[in-house]
N, C-alpha and C positions, 0 to 999 in steps of 0.2 A: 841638731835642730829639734823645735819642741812636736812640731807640727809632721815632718815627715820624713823620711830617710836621703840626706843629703847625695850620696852619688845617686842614688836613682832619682833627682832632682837635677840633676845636670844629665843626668839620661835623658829624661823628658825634656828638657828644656832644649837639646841637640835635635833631638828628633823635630818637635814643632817647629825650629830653625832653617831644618830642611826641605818643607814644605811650599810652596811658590802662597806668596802673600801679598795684599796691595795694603797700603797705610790708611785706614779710615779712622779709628777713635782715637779719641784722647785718652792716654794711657801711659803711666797706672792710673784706674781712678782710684777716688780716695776709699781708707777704711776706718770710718769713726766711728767713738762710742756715741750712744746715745742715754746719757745720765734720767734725761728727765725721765722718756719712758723706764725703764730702770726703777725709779723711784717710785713712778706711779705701781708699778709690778710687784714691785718688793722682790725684786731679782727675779730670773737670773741677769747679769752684767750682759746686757745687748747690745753688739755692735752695728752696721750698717756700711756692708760695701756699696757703695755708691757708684752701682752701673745704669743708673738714668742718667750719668753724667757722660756719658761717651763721645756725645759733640752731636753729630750729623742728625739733625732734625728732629730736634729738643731728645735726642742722646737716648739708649736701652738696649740691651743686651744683645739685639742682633748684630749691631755694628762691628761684634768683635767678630762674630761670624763669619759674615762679607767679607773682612778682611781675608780669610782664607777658600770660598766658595769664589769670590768673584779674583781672588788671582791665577784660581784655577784658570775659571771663564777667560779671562785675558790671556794667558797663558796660550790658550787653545786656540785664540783669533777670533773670540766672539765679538760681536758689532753691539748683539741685543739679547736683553733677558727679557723672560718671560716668566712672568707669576700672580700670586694667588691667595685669598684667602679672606675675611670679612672685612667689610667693609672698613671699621676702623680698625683692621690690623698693624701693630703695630710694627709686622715683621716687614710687611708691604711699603708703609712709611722710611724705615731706614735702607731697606733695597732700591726706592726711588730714587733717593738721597745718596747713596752709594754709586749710584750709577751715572746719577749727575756729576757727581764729583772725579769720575773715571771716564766719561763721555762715552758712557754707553747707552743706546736708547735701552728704555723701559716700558714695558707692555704689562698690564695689571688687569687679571679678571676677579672683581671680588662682589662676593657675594651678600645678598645683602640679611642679616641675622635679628633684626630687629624688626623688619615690615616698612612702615609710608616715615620710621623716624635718621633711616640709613640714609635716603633722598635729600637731607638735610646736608651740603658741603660744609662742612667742619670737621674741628678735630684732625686724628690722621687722613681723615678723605682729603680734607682741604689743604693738607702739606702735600698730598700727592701729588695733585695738580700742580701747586707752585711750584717743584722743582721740577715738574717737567714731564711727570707718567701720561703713558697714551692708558685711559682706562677705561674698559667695562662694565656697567654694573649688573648684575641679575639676580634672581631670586626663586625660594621657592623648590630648592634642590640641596643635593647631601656632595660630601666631600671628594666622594668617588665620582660624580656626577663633574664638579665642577675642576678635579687635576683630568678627564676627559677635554672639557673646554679652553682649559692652557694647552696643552696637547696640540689641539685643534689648531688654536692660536698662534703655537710655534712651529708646525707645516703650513698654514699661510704666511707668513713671514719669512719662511727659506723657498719659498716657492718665489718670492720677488727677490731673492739673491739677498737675505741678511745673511750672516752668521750669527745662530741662533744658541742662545742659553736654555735650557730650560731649569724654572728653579722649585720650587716647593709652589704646590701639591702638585703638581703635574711631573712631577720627577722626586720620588721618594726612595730612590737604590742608592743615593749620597748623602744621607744624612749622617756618616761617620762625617762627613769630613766639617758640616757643621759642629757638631761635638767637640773636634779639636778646638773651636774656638776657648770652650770654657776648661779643657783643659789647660788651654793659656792662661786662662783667670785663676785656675785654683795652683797654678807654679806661682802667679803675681801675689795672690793672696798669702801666700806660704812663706815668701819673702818679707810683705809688707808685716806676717804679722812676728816673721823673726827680728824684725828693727823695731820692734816695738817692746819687744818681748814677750806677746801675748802669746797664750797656747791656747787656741779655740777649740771648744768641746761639740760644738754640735751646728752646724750650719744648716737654716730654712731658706730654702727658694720654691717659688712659684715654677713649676714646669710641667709640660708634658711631653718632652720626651727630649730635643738635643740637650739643651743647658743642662740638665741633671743627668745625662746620660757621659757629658765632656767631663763632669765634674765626678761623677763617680767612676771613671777609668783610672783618671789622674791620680786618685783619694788612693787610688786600692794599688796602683803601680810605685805610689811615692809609701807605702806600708805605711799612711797617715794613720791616728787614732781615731779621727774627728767623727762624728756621727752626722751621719749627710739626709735628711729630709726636704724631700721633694713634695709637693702640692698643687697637681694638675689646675688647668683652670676647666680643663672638659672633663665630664663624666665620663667617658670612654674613647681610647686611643685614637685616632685618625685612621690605621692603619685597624680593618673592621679583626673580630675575632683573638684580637692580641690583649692581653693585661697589662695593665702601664710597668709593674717588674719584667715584664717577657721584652717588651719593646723597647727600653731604656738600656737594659740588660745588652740588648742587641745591637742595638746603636753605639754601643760603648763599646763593644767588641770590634764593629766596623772602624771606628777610631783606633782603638790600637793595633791594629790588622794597618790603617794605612800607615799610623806612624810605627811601624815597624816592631811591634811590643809584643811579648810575652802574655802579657795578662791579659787574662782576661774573667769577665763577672757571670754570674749566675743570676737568674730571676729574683732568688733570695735573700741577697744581698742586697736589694733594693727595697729600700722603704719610699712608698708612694702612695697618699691618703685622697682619698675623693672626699673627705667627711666636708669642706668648707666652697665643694663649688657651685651650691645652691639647688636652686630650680633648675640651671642647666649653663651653658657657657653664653656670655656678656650678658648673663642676668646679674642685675644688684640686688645682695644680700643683704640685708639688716645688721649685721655680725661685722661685715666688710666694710659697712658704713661707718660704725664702731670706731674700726679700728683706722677709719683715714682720718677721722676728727680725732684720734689720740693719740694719732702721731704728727699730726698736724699742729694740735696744741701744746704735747707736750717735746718735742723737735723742730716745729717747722718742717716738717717733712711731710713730702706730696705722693701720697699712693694713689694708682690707679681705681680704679671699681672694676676692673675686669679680672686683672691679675693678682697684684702685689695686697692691695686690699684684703685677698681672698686668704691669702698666703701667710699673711699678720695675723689676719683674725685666728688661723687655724695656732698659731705662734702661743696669743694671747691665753687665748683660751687652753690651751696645754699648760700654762703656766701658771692661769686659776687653779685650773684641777689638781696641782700638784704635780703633774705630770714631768716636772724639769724642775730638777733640786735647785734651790737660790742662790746654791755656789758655782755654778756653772757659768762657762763665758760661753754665749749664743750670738753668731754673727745671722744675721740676714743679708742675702744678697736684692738689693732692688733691680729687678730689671725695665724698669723703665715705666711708660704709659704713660705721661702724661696729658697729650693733646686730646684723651678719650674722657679727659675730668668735663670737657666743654661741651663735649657732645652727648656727654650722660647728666648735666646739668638739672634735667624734669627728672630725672631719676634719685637725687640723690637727699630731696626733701630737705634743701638747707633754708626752705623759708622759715622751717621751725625756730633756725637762730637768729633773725635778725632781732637786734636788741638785744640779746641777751650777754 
């Protein structure tokens, strides 16, 4: 195989086999080139896995997650989750949506990151509702502050006899087992891109900490070559006093620790840039704006303003500067976002294009 060491590819793939799992995305999703960007670049040849396409509630990268956090949860006899995080989160949006489609109630405390423009139901707030979350809003408080307030949320809830989940941020000692999610994507990717015959050189994703933490265990247990760049969308970890290599590093560990692996990474082995996430997280950049309008125009392809936007820009811009020789094949993985394009709409100055 071009991409990574074939028996420990059936290693991997036994192991995350064995883990209790419930069926949420649509999968595999696809992995295409994308010519025009390409063209516009003057290389390198970029592709685009397409994990905004995962299904449950306009599709992104959590859903493959859920599929193994919430079969835990059923596994265990849970009734109801509890979780957290801003208000247009998108990881809150596919946990809703997950849980509706598992008939689990859902309980959401999220906080609001923007001020009197969070108050507005859209975007992912407004998918929460419809399928069905009981939610919260608040403001004006930090991360630790508010997995405190799920906490809270989920000993009221077992105190009236639920059986209770608790999921992100109020419970941060299972983030291996999210990670395995994208271990699962980077086996899928390794197949999809052996039937192609593509040998990928370097993969960008948007992350701060499970997706690129699932995806460099995998990388480094399948002896892949691939060069794996990550690009937080926060200045600094969730988890206070940690560097996003310390934490990724760790979380990857935790993953192969539950799936039964050997390997394991070092902080150094983690390449993790803050240079593209602006003024601070769900701020819109100038650079991010860039780069939704040109991939937009020259793909059809719809990046967020929070995440993936941020993630491209960091992409593009490496590929100005010379930074990534033009013979290189670069997949990007999308992870989703898009119900957050509606609700950053004043944000993102496209009255400049009418007409044009």
């Amino acid at each position: 195989m071009k991409n990574a060491n074939e028996r420990r590819l059936v290693e991997l793939k036994e192991a995350l086999g064995a883990l209790p799992r419930v069926s949420l995305a649509n999968l595999p999703t696809d992995l295409e080139p994308c010519p025009g960007l390409t063209r516009e670049l003057g290389g390198p040849e970029i592709w685009v896995k397409r994990d905004d396409l995962t299904g449950l509630a306009a599709g992104g990268n959590k859903t493959r997650m859920f599929e193994y956090v919430l079969g835990e949860a059923v596994e265990g006899g849970a009734d109801t989750v509890v979780a957290g995080a801003a208000v247009q989160s998108n990881f809150c949006r596919q946990l809703a949506a997950s849980c509706a489609k598992l008939g689990l109630a859902c309980h959401l405390v999220l906080r609001k990151v923007r001020g009197k423009r969070d108050d507005e139901i859209q975007g992912s707030f407004l998918l929460d509702l419809i399928v069905g979350a009981q939610v919260e809003v608040f403001e004006g408080e930090d991360w630790t502050v508010q997995g405190e307030r799920i906490r809270q949320r989920g000993k009221a809830l077992e105190a009236q006899g639920k059986r209770v989940y608790v999921s992100r941020v109020g419970d941060e000692s299972r983030l291996g087992l999210y990670a395995c999610g994208y271990a699962q994507a980077f086996v899928e990717m390794v197949e999809q891109a052996e039937d192609l015959n593509l040998k990928i050189d370097e993969i960008w994703v948007c992350s701060s900490d499970t997706t690129q933490a699932g995806l460099a265990i995998a990388l480094k247990h399948l002896e892949s070559p691939i060069r794996l760049v990550g690009l937080p969308a926060l200045p600094d970890p969730i988890t206070p006093g940690w560097t996003f290599p310390e934490c990724i590093s760790h979380i990857g560990n935790e993953c192969a620790g539950i799936l039964g692996l050997p390997t394991r990474l070092t902080p150094d082995e983690i390449i993790s840039t803050v240079d593209y996430v602006g003024p601070g997280y769900a701020v819109v950049t100038d650079e991010g704006k860039e780069a939704m309008r040109l991939a937009g125009r020259r793909e059809g392809l719809l990046l967020d303003p929070v995440y993936t936007s941020k993630a491209m820009a960091g992409l593009i811009d490496h590929v100005r500067r010379g930074l990534i020789d033009p013979g290189r094949k670069v997949l990007f993985i999308h992870t989703g976002g898009l119900p957050a394009l509606f609700a950053y709409s004043d944000a993102l100055a496209l009255e400049e294009l009418l007409g044009k």
